[in-house]
Structures are given as C-alpha cells and as structure tokens.
C-alpha positions as CSV (number, residue, x, y, z in Angstrom):
1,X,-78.0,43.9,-95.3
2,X,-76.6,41.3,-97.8
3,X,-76.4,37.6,-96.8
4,X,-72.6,37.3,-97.1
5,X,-72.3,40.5,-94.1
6,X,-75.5,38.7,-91.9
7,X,-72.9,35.8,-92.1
8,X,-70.0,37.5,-91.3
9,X,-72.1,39.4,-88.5
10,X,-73.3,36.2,-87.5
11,X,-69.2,34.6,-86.8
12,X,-68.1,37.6,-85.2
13,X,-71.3,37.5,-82.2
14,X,-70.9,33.6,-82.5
15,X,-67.2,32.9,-83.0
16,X,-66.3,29.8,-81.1
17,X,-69.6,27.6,-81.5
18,X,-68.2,25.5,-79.2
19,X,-65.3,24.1,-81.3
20,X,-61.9,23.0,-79.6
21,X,-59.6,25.5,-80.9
22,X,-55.8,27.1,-81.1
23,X,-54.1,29.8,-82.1
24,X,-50.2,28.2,-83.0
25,X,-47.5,30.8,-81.7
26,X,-48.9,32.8,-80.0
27,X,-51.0,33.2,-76.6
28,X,-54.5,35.0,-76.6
29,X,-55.9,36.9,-73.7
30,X,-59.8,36.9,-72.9
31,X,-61.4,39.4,-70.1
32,X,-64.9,38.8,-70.0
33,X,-67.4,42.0,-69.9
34,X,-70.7,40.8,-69.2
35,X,-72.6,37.3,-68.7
36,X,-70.6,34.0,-67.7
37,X,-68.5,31.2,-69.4
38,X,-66.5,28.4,-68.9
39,X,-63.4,28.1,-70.7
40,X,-62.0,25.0,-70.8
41,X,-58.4,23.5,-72.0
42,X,-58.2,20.3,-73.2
43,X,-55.4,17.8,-75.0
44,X,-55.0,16.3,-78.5
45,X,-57.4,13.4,-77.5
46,X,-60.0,15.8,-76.9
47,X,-59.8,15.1,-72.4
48,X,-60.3,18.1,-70.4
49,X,-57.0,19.3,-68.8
50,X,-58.9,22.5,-66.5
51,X,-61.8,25.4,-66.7
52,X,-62.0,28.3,-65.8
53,X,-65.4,30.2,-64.9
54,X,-65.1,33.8,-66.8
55,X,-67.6,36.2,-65.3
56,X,-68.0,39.8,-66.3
57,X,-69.5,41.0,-62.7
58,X,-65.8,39.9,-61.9
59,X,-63.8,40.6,-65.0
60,X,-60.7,39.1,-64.4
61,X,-58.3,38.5,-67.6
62,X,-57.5,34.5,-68.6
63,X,-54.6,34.0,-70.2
64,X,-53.9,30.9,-72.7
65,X,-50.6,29.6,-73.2
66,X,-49.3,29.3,-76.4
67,X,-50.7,26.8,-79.2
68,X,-53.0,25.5,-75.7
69,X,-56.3,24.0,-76.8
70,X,-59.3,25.7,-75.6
71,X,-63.0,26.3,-76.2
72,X,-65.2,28.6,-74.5
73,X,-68.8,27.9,-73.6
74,X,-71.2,30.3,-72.9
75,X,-73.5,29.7,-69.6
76,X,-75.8,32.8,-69.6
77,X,-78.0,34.4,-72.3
78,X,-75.3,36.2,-73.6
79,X,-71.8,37.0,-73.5
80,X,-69.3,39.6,-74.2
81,X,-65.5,39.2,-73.9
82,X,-62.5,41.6,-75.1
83,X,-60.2,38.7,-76.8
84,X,-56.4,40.2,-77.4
85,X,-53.8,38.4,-79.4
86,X,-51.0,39.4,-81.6
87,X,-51.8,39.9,-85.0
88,X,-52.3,39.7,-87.8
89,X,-55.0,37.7,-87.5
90,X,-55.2,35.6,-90.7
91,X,-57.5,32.5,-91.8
92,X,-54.6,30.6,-90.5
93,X,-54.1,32.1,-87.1
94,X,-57.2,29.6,-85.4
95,X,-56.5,25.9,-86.2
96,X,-59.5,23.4,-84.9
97,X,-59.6,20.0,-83.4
C-alpha cells in the first residue's frame, strides 16, 4: 500500500484529532456505533458551550446545528460513528478553529 493511501486511510479512521471544527451551512448528524465519546460545542474563544456523551451500546443520533463548533473526543479504545451531512463534501466543507 503506497504512503499517500496509508495517509488517506490514516484521516478517514482518525478524522477529527481532536481539532475544533465546523462545517459552514450546513448541519451534520453523528450516531455512534460502537465505543464512547464526548462531543463537545464550543464558541469562537475556544469556551465550552455543552457535551454530549455518544455511546454506541445506546446509539442515539446528535444533531449539530449549522456552522456550530464542535470536536469529538474519543473515551474508549475505539470508536465508530455514521457521520451524515449534505454534500458535496469538498476541502472547503470543514473549516478549523
């Protein structure tokens, strides 16, 4: 496997490494599958506005409002999540803080 598919392998299993992000105009939709986070919203300076635990044993879905920063953190070994938005999704569609 080539280096430049390992990396793009490696940022869709890691995607968020813990960066404060948004996705302008539109809302996103995570329902997590197995293991636990926290996601977390936050303001332009960066202060925590609310979390939410996700936990696949209870998937429930969480919904973000539009252009909301977030971050998710993962709390157990491993984590799986089905993340819906409307695309396309483009380089531009995930702005970070």
């Amino acid at each position: 496997m080539g280096s430049a598919i390992r990396k793009r392998l490696a940022r869709f299993i890691n995607p968020y490494l813990d960066r404060i992000h948004r996705h302008p105009g539109r809302e996103e939709i995570v329902i997590p599958l197995q293991g636990m986070a926290m996601h977390t919203t936050f303001d332009l300076d960066r202060n925590k506005l609310g979390s939410q635990l996700l936990d696949g044993s209870n998937p429930v879905a969480l919904t973000s409002k539009i252009d909301a920063w977030h971050s998710i953190e993962v709390l157990s070994d491993f984590f799986v999540m089905l993340e819906i938005g409307v695309g396309p999704f483009t380089s531009n569609s995930t702005v970070y803080l």
